[in-house]
VEXKOL-916461 format. One record per residue (C-alpha): x, y, z; residue number from 1; residue in three letters. Coordinates in steps of 0.001 Angstrom, whole numbers, plus 524288, in hexadecimal, padded with zeros to 5 digits. Example, Ala and Ser with C-alpha at 12.3 -4.5 7.8 and 13.67 -1.06 7.14 Angstrom:
<vexvos>
8300C;7EE6C;81E78;1;ALA
83566;7FBDC;81BE4;2;SER
</vexvos>
This chain:
<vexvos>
80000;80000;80000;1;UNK
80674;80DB3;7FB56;2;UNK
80887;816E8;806BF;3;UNK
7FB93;81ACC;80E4C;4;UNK
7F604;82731;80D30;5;UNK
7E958;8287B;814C6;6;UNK
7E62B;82081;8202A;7;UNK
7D6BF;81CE9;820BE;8;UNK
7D2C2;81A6F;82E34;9;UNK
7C61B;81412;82E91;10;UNK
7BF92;811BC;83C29;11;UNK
7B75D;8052C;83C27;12;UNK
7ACAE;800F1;84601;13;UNK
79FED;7FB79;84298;14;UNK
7A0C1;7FD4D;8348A;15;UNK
7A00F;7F304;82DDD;16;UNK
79543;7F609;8253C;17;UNK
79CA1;802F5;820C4;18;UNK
7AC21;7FEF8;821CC;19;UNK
7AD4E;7F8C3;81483;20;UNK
7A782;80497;80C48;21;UNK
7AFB8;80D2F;81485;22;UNK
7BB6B;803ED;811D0;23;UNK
7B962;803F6;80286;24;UNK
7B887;8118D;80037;25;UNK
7C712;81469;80723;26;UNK
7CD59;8097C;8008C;27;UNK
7CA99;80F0B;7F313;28;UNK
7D09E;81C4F;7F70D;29;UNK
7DB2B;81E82;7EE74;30;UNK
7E64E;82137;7F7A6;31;UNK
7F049;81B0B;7FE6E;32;UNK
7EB05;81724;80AA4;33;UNK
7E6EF;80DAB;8156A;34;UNK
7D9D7;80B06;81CEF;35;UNK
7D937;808E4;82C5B;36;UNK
7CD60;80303;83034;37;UNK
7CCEA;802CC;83E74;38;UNK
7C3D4;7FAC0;84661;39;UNK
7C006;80121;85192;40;UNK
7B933;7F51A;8592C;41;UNK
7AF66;7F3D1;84E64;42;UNK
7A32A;7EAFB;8530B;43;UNK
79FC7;7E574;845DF;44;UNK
7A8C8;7DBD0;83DA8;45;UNK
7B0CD;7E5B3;83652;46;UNK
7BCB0;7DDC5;836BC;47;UNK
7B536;7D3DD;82AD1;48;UNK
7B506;7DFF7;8246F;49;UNK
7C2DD;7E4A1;82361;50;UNK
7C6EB;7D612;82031;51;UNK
7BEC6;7DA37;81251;52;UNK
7CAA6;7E5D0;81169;53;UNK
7D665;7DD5E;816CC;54;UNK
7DC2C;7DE15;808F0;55;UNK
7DCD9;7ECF8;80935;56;UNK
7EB1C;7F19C;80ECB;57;UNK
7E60C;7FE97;8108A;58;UNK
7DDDD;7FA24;81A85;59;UNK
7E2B0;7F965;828E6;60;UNK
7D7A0;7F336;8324A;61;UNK
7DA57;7F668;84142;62;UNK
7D1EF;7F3D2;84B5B;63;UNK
7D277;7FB93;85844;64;UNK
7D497;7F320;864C4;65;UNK
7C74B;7FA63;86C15;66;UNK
7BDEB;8046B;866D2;67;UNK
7C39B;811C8;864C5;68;UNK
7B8F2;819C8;85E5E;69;UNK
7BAD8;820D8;85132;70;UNK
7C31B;82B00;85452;71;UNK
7CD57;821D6;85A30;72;UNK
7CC07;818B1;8500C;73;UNK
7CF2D;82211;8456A;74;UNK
7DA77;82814;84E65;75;UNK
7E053;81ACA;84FFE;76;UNK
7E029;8198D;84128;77;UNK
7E7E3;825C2;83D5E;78;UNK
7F0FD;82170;8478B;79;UNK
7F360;81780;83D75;80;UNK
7F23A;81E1C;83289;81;UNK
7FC6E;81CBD;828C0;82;UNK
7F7CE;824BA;81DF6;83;UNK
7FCE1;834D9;81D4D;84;UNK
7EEDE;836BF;81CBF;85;UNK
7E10D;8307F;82488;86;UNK
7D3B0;82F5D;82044;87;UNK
7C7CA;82B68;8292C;88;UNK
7BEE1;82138;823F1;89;UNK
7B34D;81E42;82CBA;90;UNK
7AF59;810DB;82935;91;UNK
79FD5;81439;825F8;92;UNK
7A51D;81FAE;81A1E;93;UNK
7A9E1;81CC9;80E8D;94;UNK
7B380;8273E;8051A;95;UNK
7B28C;828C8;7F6F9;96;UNK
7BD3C;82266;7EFE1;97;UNK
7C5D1;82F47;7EE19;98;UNK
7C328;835AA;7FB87;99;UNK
7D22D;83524;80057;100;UNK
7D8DA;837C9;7F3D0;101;UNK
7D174;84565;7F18A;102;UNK
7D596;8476F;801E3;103;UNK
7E22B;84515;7FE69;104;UNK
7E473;84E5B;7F3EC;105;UNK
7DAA5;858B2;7FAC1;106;UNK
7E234;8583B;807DC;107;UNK
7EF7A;85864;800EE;108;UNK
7EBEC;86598;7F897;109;UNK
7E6A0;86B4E;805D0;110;UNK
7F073;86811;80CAE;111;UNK
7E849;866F2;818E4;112;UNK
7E8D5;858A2;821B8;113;UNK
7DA56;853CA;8220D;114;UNK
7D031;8535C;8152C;115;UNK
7C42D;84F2B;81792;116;UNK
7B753;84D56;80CF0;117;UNK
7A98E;85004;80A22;118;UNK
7A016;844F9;80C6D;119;UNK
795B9;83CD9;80870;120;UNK
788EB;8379E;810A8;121;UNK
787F2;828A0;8102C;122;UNK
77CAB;8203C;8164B;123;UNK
77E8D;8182B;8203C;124;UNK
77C39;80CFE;81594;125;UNK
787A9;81255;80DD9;126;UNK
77E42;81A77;8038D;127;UNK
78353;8287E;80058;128;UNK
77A64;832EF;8016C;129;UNK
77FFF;83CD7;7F765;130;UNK
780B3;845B8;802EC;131;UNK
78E1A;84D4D;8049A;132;UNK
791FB;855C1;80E84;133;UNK
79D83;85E64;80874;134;UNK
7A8FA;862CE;80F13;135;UNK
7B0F1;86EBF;80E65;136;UNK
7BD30;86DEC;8079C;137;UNK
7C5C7;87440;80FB2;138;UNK
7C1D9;8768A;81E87;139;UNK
7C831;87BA1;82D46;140;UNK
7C968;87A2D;83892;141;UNK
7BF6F;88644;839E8;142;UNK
7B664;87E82;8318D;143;UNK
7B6FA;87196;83684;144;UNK
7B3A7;877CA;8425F;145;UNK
7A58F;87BE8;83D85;146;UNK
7A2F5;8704C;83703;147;UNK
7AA00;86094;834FD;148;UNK
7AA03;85FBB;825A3;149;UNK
7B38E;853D2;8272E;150;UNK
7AF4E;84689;82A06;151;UNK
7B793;83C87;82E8E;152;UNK
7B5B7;8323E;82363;153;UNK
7BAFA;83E62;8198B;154;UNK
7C553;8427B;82182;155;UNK
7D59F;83F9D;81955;156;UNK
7E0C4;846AF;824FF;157;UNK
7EE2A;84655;8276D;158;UNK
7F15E;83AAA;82EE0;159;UNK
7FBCB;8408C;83790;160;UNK
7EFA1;84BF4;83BB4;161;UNK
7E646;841A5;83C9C;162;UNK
7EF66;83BCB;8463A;163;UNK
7F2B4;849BB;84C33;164;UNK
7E2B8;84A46;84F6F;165;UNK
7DDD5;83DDF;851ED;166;UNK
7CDBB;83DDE;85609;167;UNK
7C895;83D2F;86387;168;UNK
7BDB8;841D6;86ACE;169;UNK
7B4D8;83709;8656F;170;UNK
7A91B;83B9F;86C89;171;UNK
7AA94;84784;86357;172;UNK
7AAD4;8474E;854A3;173;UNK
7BAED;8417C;85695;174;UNK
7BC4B;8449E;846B0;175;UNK
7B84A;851DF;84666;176;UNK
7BEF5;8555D;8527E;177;UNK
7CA2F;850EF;84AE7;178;UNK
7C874;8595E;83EC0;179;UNK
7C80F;864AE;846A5;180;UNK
7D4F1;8616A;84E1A;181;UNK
7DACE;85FB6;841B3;182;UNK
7D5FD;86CC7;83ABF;183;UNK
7D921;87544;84613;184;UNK
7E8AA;87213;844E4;185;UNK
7E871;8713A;8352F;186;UNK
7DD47;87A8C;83352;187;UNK
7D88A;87547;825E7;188;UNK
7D326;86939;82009;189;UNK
7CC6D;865B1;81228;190;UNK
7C363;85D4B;80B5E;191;UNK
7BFC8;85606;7FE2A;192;UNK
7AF0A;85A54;7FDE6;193;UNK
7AC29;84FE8;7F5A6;194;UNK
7A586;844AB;7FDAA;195;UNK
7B134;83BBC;7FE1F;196;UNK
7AA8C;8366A;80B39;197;UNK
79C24;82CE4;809C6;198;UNK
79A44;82F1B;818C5;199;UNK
790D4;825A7;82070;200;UNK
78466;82CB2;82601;201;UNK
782EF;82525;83433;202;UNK
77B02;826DB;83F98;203;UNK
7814E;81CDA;8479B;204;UNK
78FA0;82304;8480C;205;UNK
7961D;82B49;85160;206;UNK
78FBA;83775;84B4D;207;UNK
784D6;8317D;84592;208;UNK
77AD6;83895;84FE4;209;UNK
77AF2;845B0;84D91;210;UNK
77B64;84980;85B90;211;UNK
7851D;84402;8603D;212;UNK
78D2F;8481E;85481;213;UNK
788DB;85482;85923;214;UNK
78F28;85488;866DF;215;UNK
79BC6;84D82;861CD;216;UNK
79F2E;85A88;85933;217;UNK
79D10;862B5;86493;218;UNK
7A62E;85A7E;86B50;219;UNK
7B035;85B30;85F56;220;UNK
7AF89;869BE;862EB;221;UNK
7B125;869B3;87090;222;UNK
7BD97;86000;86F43;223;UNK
7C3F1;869F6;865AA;224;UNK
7C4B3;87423;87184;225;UNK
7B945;87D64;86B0F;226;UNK
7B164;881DC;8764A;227;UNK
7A31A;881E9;878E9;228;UNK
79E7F;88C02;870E3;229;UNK
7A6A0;88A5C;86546;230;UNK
7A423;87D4F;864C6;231;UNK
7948C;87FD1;86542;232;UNK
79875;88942;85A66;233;UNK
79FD3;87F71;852B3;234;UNK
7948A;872A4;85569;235;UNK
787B2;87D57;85054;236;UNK
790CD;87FFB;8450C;237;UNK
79449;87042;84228;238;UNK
785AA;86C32;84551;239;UNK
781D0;87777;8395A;240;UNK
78A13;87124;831EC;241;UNK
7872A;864F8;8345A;242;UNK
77886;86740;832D0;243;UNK
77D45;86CCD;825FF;244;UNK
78504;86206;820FE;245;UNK
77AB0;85854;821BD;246;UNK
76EC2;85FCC;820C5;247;UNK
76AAC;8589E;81339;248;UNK
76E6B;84C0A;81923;249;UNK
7653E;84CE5;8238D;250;UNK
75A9A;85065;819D0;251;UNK
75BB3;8465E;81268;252;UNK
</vexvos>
C-alpha cells in the first residue's frame, strides 16, 4: 500500500445494519489511505461483518477493551492515525465517491488545517431526500460561533491538530466543542458546498431528540469559558439557525 494520506476513523457500535454502506463508500475514495474501524463494545455481531472486508489492507479493525463513548473512540483513533491528514466517518453516513479528493485540493489552496462539506439528508432506511443543507465556503472562528455549519461525518484536518485538540466533554456536543477549539488558535477553516456527505436522519442517536441536543450546545458554550450571557446570546443565535437550516425538512 503507497504511503497513507488520510486516516478514516470510523467509530462502530450497534451498526450493523449501516457499517457496510458506510464502509463502501470510503474504500472507493481515491486517495491513499487506510480505514480504522473501531469497536467500541458493540452489542450486535459486527465482528461477521468485518470478516466480509478482511481482504482490504486499508482497513484496520480495533476493538476497545470497555466502552469509551464516541468522543474517546475517535480520540483513540487519531492517536493512531498514520495518515498527515484524518477524516471522521460515522458508521450510519455514507460520502460520495470524490468527497476527500476535492478536500484535499480545497484545504491545500487554502492553506487552512480542517475542510469540512455540505450535506445531504438520508432516511433512516438509507433513501436520500434531495434535501441539502449548504455550507459556507470559508468560515471563523466568529462564525462558527453563531452557528455549527460542520458536521462530523464531513469534517478532512490536520492530524497533528486533531491530535493537539482531541474531544471531550461528551455530555456536550464533544465535536463541536472541538471545532471551536480549533478555530480560535487557527482562526479560519473552509468547505467544499457540494453535498459530499448522505447524512443519516435519526431519532435514536445522541442528538436525535431535539432537546437534549438543545442543552448539550449550551454546554459546548459554557465549556469554552463564554459566560452566561454570551452564551444565551450565542444558543438564541444557533437555535435561529438551526430552526433555519431545517425549516423545509420539518415541513415536509
Amino acid at each position: 500500500m503507497s504511503e497513507i494520506l488520510v486516516s478514516v476513523i470510523m467509530p462502530a457500535y450497534n451498526c450493523t445494519k449501516y457499517i457496510r454502506q458506510a464502509l463502501d463508500s470510503a474504500l472507493v475514495q481515491d486517495v491513499p489511505m487506510e480505514i480504522l474501524v473501531i469497536n467500541d463494545r458493540s452489542k450486535d455481531d459486527l465482528d461477521s461483518v468485518m470478516l466480509e472486508y478482511k481482504e482490504y489492507p486499508q482497513i484496520r479493525y480495533l476493538k476497545n477493551e470497555k466502552n469509551l463513548g464516541v468522543a474517546e473512540t475517535r480520540n483513540k483513533g487519531v492517536a493512531l492515525a498514520k495518515g498527515e491528514y484524518v477524516a471522521f466517518l460515522d458508521a450510519d453516513d455514507v460520502w460520495a465517491k470524490d468527497k476527500l479528493k476535492k478536500q484535499l485540493k480545497l484545504i491545500r489552496e487554502k492553506g487552512t488545517v480542517i475542510c469540512s462539506t455540505a450535506r445531504e439528508l438520508m432516511t433512516i432506511d438509507g433513501e436520500l431526500t434531495g434535501y441539502i443543507i449548504p455550507v459556507k465556503t470559508e468560515y471563523s472562528y466568529f462564525d462558527l460561533r453563531l452557528q455549527n455549519q460542520i458536521n462530523c461525518s464531513s469534517v478532512l484536518i490536520k492530524t497533528e491538530v486533531a491530535r493537539e485538540f482531541p474531544m471531550h466533554h461528551d455530555d456536550s456536543h464533544e465535536d463541536y466543542l472541538m471545532w471551536l477549539e480549533v478555530l480560535k488558535k487557527y482562526r479560519n477553516g473552509c468547505a467544499v458546498n457540494e453535498p459530499l456527505l448522505k447524512y443519516r436522519v435519526s431519532s435514536t442517536g445522541k442528538s436525535g431528540h431535539k432537546w437534549n441536543s438543545a442543552k448539550m450546545t449550551f454546554l459546548t458554550y459554557r465549556y469554552m469559558g463564554f459566560g452566561l450571557f454570551r452564551s444565551i446570546m450565542y444558543f438564541i443565535s444557533y437555535a435561529l439557525n438551526g430552526i433555519k437550516k431545517y425549516f423545509f425538512w420539518f415541513l415536509k
